[in-house]
N, CA and C atoms as a LAMMPS dump frame, in Angstrom:
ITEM: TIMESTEP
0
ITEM: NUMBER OF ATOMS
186
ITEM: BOX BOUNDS ff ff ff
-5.0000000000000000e+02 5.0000000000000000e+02
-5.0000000000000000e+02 5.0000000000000000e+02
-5.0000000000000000e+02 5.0000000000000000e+02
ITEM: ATOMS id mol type element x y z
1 1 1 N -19.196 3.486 18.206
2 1 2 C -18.324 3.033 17.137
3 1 3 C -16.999 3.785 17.254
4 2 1 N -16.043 3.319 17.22
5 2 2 C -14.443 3.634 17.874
6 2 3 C -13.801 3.957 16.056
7 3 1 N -13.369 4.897 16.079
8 3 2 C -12.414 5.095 14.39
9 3 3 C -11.091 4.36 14.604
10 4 1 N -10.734 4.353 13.927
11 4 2 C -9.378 3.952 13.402
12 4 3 C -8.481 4.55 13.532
13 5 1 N -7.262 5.474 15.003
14 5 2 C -6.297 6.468 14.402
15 5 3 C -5.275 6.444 14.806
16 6 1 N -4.632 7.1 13.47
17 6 2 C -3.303 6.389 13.51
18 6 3 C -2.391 6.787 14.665
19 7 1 N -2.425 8.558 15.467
20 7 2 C -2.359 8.29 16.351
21 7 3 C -2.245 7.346 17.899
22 8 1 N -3.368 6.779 17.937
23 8 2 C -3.326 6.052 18.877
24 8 3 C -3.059 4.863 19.286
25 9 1 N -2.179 4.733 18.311
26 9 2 C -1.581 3.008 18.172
27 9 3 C 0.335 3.41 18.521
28 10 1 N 0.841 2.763 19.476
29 10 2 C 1.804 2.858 20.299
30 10 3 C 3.123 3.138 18.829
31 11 1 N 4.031 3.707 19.099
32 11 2 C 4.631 4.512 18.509
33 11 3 C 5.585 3.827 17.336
34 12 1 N 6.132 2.19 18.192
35 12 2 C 6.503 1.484 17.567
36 12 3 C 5.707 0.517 15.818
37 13 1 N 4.645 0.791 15.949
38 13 2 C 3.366 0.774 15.155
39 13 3 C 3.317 1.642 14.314
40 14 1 N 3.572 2.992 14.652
41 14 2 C 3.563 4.168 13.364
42 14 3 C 4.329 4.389 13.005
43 15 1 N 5.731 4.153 13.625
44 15 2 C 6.55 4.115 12.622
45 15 3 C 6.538 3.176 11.686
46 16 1 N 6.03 1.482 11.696
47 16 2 C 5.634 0.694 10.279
48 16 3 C 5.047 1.166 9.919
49 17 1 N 4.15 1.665 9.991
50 17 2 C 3.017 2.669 9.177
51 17 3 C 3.668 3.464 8.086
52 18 1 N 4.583 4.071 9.066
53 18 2 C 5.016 5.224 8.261
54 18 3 C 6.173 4.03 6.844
55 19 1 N 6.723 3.365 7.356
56 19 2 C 7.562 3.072 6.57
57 19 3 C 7.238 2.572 5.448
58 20 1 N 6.22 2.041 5.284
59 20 2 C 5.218 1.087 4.845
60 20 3 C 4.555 2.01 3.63
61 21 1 N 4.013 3.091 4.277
62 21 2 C 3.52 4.245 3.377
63 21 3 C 4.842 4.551 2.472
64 22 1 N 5.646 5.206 2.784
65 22 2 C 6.555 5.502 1.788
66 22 3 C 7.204 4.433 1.036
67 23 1 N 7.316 3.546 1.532
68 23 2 C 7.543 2.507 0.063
69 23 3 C 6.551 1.419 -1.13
70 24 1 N 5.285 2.057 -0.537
71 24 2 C 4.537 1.773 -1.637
72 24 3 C 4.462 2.349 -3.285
73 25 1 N 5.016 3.663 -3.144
74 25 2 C 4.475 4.215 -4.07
75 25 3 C 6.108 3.299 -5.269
76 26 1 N 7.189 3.241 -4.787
77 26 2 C 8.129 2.399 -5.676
78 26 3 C 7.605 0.51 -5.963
79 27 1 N 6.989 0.43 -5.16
80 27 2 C 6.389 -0.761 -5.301
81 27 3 C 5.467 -1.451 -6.419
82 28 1 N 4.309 0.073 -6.115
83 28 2 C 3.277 -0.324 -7.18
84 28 3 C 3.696 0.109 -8.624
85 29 1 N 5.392 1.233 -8.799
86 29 2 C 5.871 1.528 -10.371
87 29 3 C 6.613 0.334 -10.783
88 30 1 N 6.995 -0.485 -9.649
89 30 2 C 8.078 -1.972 -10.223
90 30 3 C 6.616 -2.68 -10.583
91 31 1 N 5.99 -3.082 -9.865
92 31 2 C 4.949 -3.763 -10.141
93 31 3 C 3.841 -3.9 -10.99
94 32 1 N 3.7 -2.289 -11.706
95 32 2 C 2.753 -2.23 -12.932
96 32 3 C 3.968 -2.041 -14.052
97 33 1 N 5.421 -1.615 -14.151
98 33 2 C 6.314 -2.209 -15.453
99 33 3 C 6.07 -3.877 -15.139
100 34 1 N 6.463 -4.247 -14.135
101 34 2 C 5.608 -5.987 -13.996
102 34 3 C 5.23 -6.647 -14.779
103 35 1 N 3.852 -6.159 -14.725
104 35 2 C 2.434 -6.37 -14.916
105 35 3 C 2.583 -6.473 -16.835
106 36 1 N 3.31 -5.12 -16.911
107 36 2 C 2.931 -4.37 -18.373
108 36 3 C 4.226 -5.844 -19.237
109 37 1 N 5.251 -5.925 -18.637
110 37 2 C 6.509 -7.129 -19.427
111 37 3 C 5.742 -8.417 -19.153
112 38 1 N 5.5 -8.607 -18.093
113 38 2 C 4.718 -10.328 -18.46
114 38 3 C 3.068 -10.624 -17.564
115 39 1 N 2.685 -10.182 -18.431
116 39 2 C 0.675 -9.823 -17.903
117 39 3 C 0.448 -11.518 -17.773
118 40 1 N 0.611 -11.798 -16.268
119 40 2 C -0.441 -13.164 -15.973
120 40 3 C -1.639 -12.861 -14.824
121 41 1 N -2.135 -13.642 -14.386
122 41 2 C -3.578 -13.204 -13.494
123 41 3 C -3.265 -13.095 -12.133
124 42 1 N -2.012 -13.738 -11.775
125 42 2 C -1.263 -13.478 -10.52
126 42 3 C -0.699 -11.963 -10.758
127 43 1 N -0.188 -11.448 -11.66
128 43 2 C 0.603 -10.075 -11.638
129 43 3 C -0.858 -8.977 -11.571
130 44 1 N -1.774 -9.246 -12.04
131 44 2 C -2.832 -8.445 -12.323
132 44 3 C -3.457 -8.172 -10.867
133 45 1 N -3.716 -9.547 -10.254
134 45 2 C -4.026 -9.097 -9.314
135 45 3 C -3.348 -8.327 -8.319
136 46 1 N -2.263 -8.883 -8.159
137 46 2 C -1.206 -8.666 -7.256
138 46 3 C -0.697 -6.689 -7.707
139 47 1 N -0.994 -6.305 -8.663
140 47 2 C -1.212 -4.905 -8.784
141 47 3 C -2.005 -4.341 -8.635
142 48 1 N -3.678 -4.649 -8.294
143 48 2 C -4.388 -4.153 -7.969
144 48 3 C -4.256 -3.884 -6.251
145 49 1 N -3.941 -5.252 -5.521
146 49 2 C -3.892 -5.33 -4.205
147 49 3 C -2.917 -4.018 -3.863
148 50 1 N -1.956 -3.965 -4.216
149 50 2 C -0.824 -3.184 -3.83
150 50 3 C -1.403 -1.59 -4.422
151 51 1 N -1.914 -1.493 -5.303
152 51 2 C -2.421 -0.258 -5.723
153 51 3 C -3.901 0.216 -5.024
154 52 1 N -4.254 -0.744 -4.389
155 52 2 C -5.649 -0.079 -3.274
156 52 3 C -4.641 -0.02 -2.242
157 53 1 N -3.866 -0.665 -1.451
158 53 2 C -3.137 -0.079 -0.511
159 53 3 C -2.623 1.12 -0.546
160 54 1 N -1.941 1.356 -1.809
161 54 2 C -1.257 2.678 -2.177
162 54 3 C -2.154 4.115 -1.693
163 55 1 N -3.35 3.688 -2.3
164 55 2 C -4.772 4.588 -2.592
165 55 3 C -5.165 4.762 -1.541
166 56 1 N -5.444 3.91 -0.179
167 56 2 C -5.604 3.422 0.943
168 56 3 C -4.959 4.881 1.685
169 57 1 N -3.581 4.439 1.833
170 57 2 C -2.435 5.5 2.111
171 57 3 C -2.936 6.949 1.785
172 58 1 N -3.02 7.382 0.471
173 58 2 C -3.066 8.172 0.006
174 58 3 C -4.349 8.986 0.344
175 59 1 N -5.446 8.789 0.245
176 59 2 C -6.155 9.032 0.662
177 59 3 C -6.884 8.714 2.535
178 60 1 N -5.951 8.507 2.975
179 60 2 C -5.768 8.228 4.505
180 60 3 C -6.992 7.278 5.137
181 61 1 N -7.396 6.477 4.598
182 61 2 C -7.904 5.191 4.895
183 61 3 C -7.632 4.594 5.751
184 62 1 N -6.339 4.736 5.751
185 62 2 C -5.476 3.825 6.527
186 62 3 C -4.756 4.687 7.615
């Protein structure tokens, strides 16, 4: 069974990674004021998705 690392994925790759990581965390604060001004089932979800990515990140999942 082969892991996942982030290392070893060609350089052009970690840098989206990287970029990707740091602009989540402004993402998921626009996206839960969002959520909180007009609560529909598309915004709800669509903050959860983006907030397991975040978490993802954060806890190096990813």
């Amino acid at each position: 069974m082969s892991r996942f690392y982030r290392y070893r994925l060609p350089p052009w790759c970690r840098n989206w990674l990287y970029v990707i990581e740091k602009s989540m965390l402004p993402i998921v604060i626009f996206q839960a004021i969002r959520t909180l001004i007009f609560p529909t089932t598309f915004d709800i979800f669509l903050l959860g998705l983006v907030l397991g990515i975040f978490l993802a990140f954060k806890y190096k999942w990813l």
